[in-house]
C-alpha angles and dihedrals in degrees: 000000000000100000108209126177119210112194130139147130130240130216141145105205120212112195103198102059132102100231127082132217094237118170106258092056082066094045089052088047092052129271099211127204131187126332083352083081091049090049091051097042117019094083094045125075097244134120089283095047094062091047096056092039085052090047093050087055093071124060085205102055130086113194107202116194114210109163139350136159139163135193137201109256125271139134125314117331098243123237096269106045087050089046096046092038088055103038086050094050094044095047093053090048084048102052089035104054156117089109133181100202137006128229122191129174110208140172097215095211096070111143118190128184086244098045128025083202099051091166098048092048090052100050087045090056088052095049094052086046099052091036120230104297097065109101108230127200128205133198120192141190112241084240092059119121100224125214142196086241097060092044097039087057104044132057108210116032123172131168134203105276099196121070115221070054100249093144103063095109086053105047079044092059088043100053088048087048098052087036091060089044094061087044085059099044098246094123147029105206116207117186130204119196126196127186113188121194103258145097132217111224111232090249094055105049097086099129097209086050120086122268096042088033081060094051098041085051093058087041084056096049082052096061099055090071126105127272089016113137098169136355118184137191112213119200102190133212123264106190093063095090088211138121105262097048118131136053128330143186124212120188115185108198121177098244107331112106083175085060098042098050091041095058096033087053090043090058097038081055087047091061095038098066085045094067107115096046090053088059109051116125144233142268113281103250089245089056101044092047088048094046087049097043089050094046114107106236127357165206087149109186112215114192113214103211099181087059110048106152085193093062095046106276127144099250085230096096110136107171086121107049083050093057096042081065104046091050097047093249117154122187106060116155113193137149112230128199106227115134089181095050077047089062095041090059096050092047086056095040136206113331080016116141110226125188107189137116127273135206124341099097114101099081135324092273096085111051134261132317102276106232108221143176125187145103127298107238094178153012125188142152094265099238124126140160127222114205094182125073118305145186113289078342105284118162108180126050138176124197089176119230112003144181136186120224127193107210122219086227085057110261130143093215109188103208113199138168110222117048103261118175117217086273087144141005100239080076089081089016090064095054099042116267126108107223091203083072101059123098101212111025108204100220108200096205147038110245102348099080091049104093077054108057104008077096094052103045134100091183129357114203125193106219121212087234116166116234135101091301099045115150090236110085093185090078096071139083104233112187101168107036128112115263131243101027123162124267090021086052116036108187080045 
């Protein structure tokens, strides 16, 4: 038998929240162990899915899962959850061993406390624990922000290569796949990385959408030729303020390093001459609630940029309820992240009326607190599964403790206690409302929401919010990253 471990963590890192990413915000999340990883993600279409369907491929191989844990993301890991989270998984790969082959499921845009390149730290430490002859393969999310010292340690590296994420089973069974044929000596992988200097704005990083259609579609012509075994377009994150942020390239030849660093700079200069299309920005909040209130028939989606969970917002925006009101605009459907509004519904009950606050209270980047009265139509757990695509393949979620209100001015707002983006529509559904009947949908993401409610939508439209995840990069203080970089720098 050919004996693998699969372990990892996943975070993506934003810098400039609030929030850490202490660690009992990951024990909260799940620290899995065991078969309890195969029981939460073999069924689902994620990273570790793709491992244990590749594994099951093969008669010969036994896939063994140690440790893995993901959290929601937020601002830096601390020093102790990254401590405790490594030492856990190393230990594990350690007392487990001897093992023919590595997999590890990654983010790629992890930031700790201790090491502003928490993956590539952590790949280092399990290639100097399992020596030099060990294959390791690596899975990454398209926003990470990729470094020599995760690819230089590693043997096999591919990246989502969709963007809202739908492929990571299938970059996962590729990487398992690749990963076995260097095990068995089929294949000498050489990787070239480039790292160009410039960034991808949120809004343009679709990936059925032009300009990142165009590149994909270079990226596609490259790996027909022979002797090609991955090629991977990396996005990048913006809102980790570290060296290595902005977009990358990873070509993955079988023995020919001239190969490799040819297709992966082709692509890099490829990106490069498409600058200024990858950093156009999004619709004024006025002109998008009015776009959506004049529109015949709903639902409307209304991305709100600003507070992209997915990137790391608090979930507690509330710029566009604000406006709604000002502008006299009723219908308004939007999950909102406010443990303490939760408690005030269940105190009230169902068919309760409540008059409270809601959202504005992480921090002063997300608007004020949204004064509300109105009627509370539903309590639950919080807790929902999606059967259909989602977002980088994910099938259970848990917003902790949440309520439905419905609100006198005519708003559905959805109440819940952890922050949760609009990665599926049983988020409103469990609690009793039918999306397909709002006028304006509240999206709480970029591109991650859309496999949701692209179905459902007669018209999505990306709105320019403020927040930790705003569209507009400028706003920010940046103190690590590379200069000049394109758009921060024009004349980069």
């Amino acid at each position: 038998m050919i004996r693998i471990a699969t372990a990892g963590f996943q975070h993506e890192s934003n810098t400039f929240s609030s929030v850490p990413a202490s660690l009992d915000k990951f024990i909260r999340s799940g620290i899995l162990e065991g078969e309890a990883i195969r029981r939460e993600y073999a069924t689902s279409q994620s990273t570790l899915a793709g491992f244990f369907a590749a594994a099951a491929e093969d008669p010969e191989v036994e896939l063994v899962p140690l440790v893995f844990t993901r959290l929601t993301p937020m601002a830096a890991i601390t020093h102790e959850a990254i401590a405790h989270i490594m030492d856990r998984i190393l230990a594990a790969i350690r007392d487990n061993g001897p093992w023919d082959a590595i997999l590890l499921a990654q983010h790629g845009a992890a930031v700790s406390e201790t090491w502003p390149d928490a993956d590539g730290e952590f790949v280092r430490r399990v290639r100097e624990l399992v020596g030099p002859k060990v294959p390791i393969g690596l899975a990454l999310d398209m926003h990470g922000n990729i470094s020599h010292q995760m690819v230089d340690n590693a043997d096999i590296t591919t990246v989502y290569q969709t963007n809202p994420h739908i492929d990571a089973y299938e970059q996962a069974v590729l990487c398992a796949r690749l990963t076995l044929r260097v095990v068995r000596g089929e294949i000498r992988p050489i990787v070239a990385l480039q790292t160009p200097l410039v960034l991808v704005n949120i809004l343009n990083q679709g990936t059925d959408d032009h300009p990142m259609a165009d590149l994909l579609r270079i990226a596609d012509q490259q790996r027909r030729r022979p002797g090609v075994l991955s090629i991977s377009v990396v996005e990048g994150y913006p809102y980790s303020d570290v060296v290595e942020m902005g977009m990358s390239f990873i070509a993955i030849t079988d023995n020919n390093p001239a190969l490799a660093e040819e297709i992966a700079r082709t692509l890099a200069d490829a990106a490069w001459s498409m600058r200024a299309a990858l950093n156009t920005g999004g619709t004024p909040i006025d002109e998008a609630l009015r776009r959506a209130d004049a529109a015949p028939a709903g639902p409307i989606v209304l991305f709100d940029v600003g507070d992209n969970v997915g990137g790391g917002s608090p979930a507690d925006s509330t710029f566009l309820l604000h406006a709604a009101r000002r502008l006299g605009i009723r219908g308004l459907l939007q999950a909102v992240c406010d443990p303490e509004a939760v408690r005030a519904c269940q105190v009230a009950g169902v068919g309760g009326r409540v008059a409270m606050t809601v959202g504005g209270k992480t921090d002063g980047q997300h608007g004020a607190p949204f004064a509300i009265e109105g009627v509370v139509t539903a309590l639950s757990d919080g807790a929902y599964e999606e059967t259909g695509p989602t977002h980088a393949g994910f099938r259970f979620f848990n917003d902790g403790p949440s309520a439905a209100v419905k609100t006198d001015d005519g708003h559905a707002i959805v109440l819940i206690t952890h922050p949760g983006g609009t990665m599926s529509l049983q988020q409103f559904r469990s609690l009793g409302i039918e999306p397909r009947d709002c006028k304006i949908l509240i999206a709480k993401g970029v591109h991650s929401p859309r496999p949701a409610v692209e179905p459902i939508a007669r018209e999505m439209i990306w709105v320019a919010t403020p927040g930790v995840t705003t569209a507009d990069l400028t706003t920010f203080i940046y103190r690590h990253r590379r200069v000049p970089i394109y758009p921060l720098e024009a004349m980069a």
